[in-house]
C-alpha positions as CSV (number, residue, x, y, z in Angstrom):
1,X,0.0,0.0,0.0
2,X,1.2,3.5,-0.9
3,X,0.6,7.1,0.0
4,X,-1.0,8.8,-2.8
5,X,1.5,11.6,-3.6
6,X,-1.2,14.5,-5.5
7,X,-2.3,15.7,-2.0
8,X,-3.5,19.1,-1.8
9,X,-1.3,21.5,0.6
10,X,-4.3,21.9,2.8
11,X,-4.8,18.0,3.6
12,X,-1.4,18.0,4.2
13,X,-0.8,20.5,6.8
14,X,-3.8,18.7,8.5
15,X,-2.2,15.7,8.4
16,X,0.4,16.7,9.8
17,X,-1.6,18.7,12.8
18,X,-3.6,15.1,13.3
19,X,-0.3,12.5,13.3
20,X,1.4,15.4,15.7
21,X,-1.8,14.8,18.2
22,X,-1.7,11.2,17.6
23,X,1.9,11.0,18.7
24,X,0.8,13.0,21.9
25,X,-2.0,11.5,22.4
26,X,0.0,7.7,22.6
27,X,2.8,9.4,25.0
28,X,-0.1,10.7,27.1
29,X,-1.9,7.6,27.4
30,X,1.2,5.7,28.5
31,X,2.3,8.5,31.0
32,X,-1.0,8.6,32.7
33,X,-0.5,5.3,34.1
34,X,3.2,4.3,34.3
35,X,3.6,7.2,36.7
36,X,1.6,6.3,39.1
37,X,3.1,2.7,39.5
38,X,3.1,2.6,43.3
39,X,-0.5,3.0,43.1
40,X,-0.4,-0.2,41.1
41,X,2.0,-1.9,43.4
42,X,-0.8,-0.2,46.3
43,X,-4.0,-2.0,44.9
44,X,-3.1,-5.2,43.9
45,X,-0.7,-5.8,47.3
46,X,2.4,-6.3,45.4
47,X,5.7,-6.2,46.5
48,X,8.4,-4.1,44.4
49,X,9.8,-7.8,42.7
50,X,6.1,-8.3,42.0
51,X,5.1,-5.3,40.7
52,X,8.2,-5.5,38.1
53,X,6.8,-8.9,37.2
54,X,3.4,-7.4,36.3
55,X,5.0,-4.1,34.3
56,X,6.7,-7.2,32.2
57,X,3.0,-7.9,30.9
58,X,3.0,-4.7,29.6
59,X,6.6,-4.9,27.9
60,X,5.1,-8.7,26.3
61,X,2.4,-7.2,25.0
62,X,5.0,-4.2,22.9
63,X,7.1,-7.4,21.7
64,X,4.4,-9.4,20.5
65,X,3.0,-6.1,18.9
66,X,5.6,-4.4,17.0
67,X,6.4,-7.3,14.7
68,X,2.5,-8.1,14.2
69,X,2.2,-4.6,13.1
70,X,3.9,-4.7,9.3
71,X,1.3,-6.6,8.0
72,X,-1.9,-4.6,9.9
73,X,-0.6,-1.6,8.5
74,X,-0.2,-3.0,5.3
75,X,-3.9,-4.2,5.1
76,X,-5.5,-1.8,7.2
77,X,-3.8,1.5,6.3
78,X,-1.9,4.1,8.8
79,X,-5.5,5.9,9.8
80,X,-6.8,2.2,10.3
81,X,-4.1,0.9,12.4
82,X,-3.3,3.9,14.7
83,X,-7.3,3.9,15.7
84,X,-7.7,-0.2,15.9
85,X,-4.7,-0.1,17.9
86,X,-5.7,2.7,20.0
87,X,-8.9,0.7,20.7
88,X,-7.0,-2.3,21.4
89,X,-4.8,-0.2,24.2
90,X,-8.3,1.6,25.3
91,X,-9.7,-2.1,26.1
92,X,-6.4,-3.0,28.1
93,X,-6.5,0.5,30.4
94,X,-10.0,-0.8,30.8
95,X,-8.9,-3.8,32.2
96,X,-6.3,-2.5,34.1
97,X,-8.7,-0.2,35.7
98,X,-11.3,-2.9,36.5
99,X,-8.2,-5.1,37.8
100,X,-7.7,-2.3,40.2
101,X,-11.0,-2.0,41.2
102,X,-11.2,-4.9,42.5
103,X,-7.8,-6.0,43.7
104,X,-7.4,-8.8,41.2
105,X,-4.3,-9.4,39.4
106,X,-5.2,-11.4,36.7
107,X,-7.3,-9.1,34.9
108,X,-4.7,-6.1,36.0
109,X,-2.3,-8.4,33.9
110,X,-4.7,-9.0,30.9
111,X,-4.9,-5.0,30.7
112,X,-1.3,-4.4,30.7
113,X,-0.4,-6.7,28.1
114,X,-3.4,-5.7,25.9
115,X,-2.2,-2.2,26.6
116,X,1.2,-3.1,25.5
117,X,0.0,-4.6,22.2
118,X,-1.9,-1.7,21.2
119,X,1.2,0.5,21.7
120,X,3.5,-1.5,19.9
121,X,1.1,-1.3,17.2
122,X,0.0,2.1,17.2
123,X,3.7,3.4,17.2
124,X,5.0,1.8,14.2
125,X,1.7,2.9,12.4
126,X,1.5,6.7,13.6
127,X,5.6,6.4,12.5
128,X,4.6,5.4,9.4
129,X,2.2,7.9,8.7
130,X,4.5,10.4,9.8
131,X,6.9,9.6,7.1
132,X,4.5,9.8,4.6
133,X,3.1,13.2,5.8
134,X,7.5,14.2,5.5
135,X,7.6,12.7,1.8
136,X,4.8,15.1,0.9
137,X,5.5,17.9,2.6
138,X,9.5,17.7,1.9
139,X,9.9,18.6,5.0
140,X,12.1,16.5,8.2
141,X,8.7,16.7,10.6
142,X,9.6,13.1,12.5
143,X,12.0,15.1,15.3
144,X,9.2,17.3,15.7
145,X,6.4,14.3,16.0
146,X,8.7,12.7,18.6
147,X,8.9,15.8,20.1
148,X,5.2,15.5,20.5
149,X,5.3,12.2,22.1
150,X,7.9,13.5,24.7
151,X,5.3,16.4,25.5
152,X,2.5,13.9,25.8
153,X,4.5,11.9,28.3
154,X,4.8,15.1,30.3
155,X,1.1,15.7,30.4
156,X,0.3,12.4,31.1
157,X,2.7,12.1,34.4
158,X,1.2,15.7,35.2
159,X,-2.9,14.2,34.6
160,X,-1.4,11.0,36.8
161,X,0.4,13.1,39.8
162,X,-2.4,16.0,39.7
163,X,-5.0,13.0,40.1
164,X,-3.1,11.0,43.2
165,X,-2.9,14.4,44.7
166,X,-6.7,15.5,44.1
167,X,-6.9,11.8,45.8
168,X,-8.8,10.4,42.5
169,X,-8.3,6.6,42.5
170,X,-6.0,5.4,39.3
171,X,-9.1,3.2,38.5
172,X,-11.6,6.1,37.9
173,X,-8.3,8.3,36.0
174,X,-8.0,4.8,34.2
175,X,-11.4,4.8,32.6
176,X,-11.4,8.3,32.2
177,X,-8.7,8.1,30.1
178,X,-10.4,5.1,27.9
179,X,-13.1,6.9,27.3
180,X,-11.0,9.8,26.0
181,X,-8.4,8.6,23.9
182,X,-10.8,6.8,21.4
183,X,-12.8,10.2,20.5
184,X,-9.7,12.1,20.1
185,X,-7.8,9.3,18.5
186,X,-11.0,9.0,16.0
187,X,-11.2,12.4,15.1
188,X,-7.4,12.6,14.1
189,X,-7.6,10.1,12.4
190,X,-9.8,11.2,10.2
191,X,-7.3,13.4,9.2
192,X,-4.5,11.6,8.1
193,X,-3.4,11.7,4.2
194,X,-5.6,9.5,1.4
195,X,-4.4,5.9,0.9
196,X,-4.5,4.5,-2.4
197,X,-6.3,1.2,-2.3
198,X,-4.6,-2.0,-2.5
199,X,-3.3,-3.8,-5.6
200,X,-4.0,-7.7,-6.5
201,X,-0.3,-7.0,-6.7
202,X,0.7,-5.9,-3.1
203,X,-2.3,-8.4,-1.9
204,X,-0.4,-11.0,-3.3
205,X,3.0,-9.9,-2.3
206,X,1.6,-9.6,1.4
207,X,3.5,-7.0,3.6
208,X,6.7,-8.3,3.1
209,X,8.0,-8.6,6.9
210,X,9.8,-11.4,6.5
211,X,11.4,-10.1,3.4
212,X,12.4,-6.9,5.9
213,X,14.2,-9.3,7.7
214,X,16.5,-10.1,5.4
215,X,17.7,-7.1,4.0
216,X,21.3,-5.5,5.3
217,X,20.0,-1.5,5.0
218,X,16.9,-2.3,7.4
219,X,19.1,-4.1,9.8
220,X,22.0,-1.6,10.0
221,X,19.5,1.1,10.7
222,X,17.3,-1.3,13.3
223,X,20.8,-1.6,15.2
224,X,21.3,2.1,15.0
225,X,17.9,2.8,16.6
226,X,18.8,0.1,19.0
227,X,22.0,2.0,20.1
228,X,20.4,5.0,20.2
229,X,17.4,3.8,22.1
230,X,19.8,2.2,24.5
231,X,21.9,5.9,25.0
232,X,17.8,7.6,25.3
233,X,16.6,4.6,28.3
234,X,20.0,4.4,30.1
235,X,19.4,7.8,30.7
236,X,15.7,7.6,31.6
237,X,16.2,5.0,33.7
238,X,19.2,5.8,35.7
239,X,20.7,9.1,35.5
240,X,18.6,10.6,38.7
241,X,20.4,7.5,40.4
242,X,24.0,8.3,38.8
243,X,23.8,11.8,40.4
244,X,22.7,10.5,43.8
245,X,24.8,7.1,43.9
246,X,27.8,8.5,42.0
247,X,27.8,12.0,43.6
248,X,26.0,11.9,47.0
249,X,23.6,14.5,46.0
250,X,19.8,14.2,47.2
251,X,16.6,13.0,45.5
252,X,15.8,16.5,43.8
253,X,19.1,17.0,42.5
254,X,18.8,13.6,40.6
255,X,15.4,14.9,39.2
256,X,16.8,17.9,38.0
257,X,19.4,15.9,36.1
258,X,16.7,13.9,35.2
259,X,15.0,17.0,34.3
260,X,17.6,18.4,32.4
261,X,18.1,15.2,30.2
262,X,14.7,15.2,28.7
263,X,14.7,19.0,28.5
264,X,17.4,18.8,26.3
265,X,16.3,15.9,24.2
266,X,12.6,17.5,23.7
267,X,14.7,20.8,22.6
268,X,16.8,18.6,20.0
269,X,13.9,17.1,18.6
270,X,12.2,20.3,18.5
271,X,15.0,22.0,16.2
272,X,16.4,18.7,14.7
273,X,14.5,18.6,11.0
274,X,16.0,22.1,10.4
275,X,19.6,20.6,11.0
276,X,18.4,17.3,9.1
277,X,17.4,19.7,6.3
278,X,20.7,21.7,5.8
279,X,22.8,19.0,6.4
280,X,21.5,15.6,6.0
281,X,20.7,12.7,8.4
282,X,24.3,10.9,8.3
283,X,26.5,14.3,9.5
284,X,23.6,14.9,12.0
285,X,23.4,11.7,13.4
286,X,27.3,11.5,13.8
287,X,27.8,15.0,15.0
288,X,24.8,14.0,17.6
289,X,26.2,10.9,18.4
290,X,29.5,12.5,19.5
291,X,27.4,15.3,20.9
292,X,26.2,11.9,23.3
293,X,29.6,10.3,24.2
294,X,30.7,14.0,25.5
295,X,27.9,14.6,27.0
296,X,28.3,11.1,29.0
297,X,32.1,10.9,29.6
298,X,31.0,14.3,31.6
299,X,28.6,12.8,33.9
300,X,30.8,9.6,33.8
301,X,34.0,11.1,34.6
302,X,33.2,14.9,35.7
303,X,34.0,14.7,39.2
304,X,32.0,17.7,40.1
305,X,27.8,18.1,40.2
306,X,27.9,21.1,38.0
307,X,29.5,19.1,35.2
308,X,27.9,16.4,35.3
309,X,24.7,18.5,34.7
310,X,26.1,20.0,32.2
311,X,26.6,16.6,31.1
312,X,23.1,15.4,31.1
313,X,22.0,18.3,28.8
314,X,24.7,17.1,26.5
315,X,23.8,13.7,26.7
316,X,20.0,14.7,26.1
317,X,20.7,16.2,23.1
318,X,23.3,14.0,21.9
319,X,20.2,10.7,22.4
320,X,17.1,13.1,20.5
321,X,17.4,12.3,16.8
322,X,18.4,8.5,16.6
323,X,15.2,7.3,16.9
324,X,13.1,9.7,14.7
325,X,15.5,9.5,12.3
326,X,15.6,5.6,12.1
327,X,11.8,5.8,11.5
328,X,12.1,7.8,8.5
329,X,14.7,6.2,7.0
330,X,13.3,3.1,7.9
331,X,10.3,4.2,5.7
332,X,12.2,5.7,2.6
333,X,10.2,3.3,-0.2
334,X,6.9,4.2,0.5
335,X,5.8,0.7,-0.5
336,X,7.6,-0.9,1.6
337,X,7.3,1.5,5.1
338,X,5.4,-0.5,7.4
339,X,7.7,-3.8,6.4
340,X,10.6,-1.7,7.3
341,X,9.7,0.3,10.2
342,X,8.0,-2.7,12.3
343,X,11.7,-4.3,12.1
344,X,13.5,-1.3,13.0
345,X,10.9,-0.9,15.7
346,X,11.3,-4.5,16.7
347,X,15.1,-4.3,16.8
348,X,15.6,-1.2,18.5
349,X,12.8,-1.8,21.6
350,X,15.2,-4.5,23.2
351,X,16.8,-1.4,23.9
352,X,14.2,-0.4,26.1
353,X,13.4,-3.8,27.7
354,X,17.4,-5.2,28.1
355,X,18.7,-2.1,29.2
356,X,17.7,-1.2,32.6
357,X,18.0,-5.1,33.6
358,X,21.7,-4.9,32.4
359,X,22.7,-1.7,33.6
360,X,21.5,-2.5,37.0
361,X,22.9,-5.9,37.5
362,X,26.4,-4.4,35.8
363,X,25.8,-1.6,38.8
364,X,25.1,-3.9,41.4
365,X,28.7,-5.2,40.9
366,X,30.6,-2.4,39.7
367,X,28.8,0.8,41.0
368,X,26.2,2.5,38.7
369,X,28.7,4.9,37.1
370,X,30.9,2.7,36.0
371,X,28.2,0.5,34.9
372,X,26.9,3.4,32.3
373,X,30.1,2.7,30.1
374,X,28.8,0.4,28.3
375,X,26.3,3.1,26.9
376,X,29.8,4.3,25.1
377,X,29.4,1.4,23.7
378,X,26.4,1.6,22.2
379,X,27.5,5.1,20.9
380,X,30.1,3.8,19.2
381,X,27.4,1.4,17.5
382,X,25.3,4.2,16.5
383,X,27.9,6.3,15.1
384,X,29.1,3.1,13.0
385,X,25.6,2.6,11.8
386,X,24.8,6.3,10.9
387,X,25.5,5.7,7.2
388,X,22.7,3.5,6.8
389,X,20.4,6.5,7.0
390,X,21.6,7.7,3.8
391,X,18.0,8.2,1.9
392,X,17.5,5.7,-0.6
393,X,17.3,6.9,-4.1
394,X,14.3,7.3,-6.0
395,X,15.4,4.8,-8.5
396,X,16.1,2.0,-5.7
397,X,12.4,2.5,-4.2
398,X,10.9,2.1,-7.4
399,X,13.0,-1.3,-8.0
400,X,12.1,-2.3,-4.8
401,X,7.7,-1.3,-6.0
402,X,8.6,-3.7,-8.8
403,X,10.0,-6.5,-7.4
């Protein structure tokens, strides 16, 4: 399936307003719940090793999710996709919700991995449909849409820590939130750009995951977003601890490092697409990839709390355009986008669910500083795999249509 390319300026722009609220939307939905976690732990009577158990339901339901999610785009479309798999995610808050209600785990687990399958899902179609809103417009938006995301993940932790301070259970913010997201979700939707329908062709020639899986370009560029997801997590995950562990400061001084990390990535994503633009994605991604290593060897080696802050802002930075930029190059050949991008996707989460398990074990033997070198690392990984970002050329997407 392909993006029809004779789309009028003004269905454009709105595409590009709706896939920016979808990506919001999904960060906010994800927020609202993950950050009130103790309240989880609270309901259900679970200890911390428990409660991590549980959050792994969530984490299955991604993994089984992202590679599923090729083919559903494929037949169903971006606009299709992002909304069944909002649905799907809508039905597993639900349950989560209900689960809490009533202090039962079982369902609590049902909702987190249904919640986790309609992420997975819903990301690698709302990525997809942000490429093709890029192709038409010319323009490097995916920074910007990740951007979005970011900002939705802030609202979401506000809705989740305003609500446990109003005293509103997570159950009744739960449902709320279910009942929200698929009106919103439907509306933008509606929005997105005009599909062209379906070829015996491309019906025939299925969505050509498997095909995806073989080929050296999507790989390279999976293992880029891999080792740029893995500088973005180690950072989320375990920077506030670096700065207390590492440098005896308190609990608000790690949350300002914290703080300034995601600051500074937001910012980079915010202004990326105009450095994408003038320079192309290969210099970016290198220049921000040694941006990263700086940035770390700072809080790493520093020896001071004022450089090591100064650190985090570089590292932040440094992590913002891996990803987005993996996504769209990842979805160069229209045709063959939602093949491409459910790999990449597929590759580059283990990021996100290896990570903090290796870091921390690493840190419970070695201290958690020296446990963060191996993000230099996966630096060195991205800045190796950079070239694979190069955009195809026109002539290789329309060999890869026709084959």
């Amino acid at each position: 399936m392909t993006t029809t390319r004779a789309v009028p300026a003004a269905d454009a722009l709105r595409a590009r307003t709706a896939v920016a609220v979808v990506f919001t939307v999904n960060g906010l939905a994800f927020a609202s719940f993950i950050a009130r976690t103790p309240a989880i732990r609270d309901a259900l009577g679970l200890s911390t090793g428990q409660l991590g158990l549980l959050l792994l339901c969530a984490s299955a339901g991604s993994v089984t999710g992202l590679p599923l999610s090729g083919p559903i785009v494929h037949r169903l479309g971006p606009a299709r996709a992002v909304f069944a798999a909002s649905l799907t995610m809508v039905f597993g808050l639900a349950c989560l919700g209900l689960g809490l209600l009533g202090g039962l785990v079982v369902p609590a687990a049902i909702g987190l991995a249904f919640t986790g399958l309609g992420t997975g899902v819903w990301d690698v179609a709302m990525n997809v449909e942000g490429a093709d809103v890029e192709r038409v417009l010319d323009r490097s938006l995916m920074p910007k849409l990740h951007a979005g995301f970011s900002l939705g993940t802030v609202a979401g932790a506000g809705i989740g820590a305003g609500s446990a301070f109003a005293g509103v259970p997570l159950s009744v913010q739960l449902l709320v939130v279910a009942a929200l997201v698929p009106i919103v979700v439907g509306v933008a939707t509606r929005r997105f750009l005009p599909q062209l329908e379906t070829t015996a062709e491309e019906k025939a020639a299925g969505s050509g995951v498997l095909a995806a899986w073989r080929e050296p370009r999507t790989l390279i560029i999976g293992l880029m977003v891999l080792a740029f997801a893995f500088t973005e997590g180690s950072a989320n995950d375990w920077i506030a601890i670096a700065m207390v562990d590492g440098y005896g400061t308190g609990d608000a001084l790690g949350a300002v490092a914290f703080g300034f990390f995601v600051a500074a990535m937001t910012v980079g994503r915010f202004f990326g697409g105009a450095l994408l633009e003038r320079f192309g994605r290969v210099p970016v991604l290198r220049a921000t990839a040694v941006v990263a290593l700086a940035g770390l060897l700072l809080v790493l080696l520093g020896g001071s709390t004022p450089v090591a802050l100064a650190g985090a802002l570089l590292w932040g930075v440094g992590a913002s355009l891996g990803f987005p930029v993996g996504m769209s190059a990842a979805a160069d050949d229209p045709a063959r986008a939602a093949a491409r991008v459910s790999v990449v996707s597929s590759i580059g989460y283990t990021a996100f669910i290896a990570g903090p398990p290796l870091i921390g074990l690493l840190g419970e033997h070695a201290g958690i500083l020296r446990a963060l070198f191996v993000v230099l690392g996966a630096l060195v990984l991205g800045l190796l795999a950079a070239g694979a970002a190069r955009p195809l050329p026109a002539r290789t997407q329309a060999a890869s249509r026709g084959s």
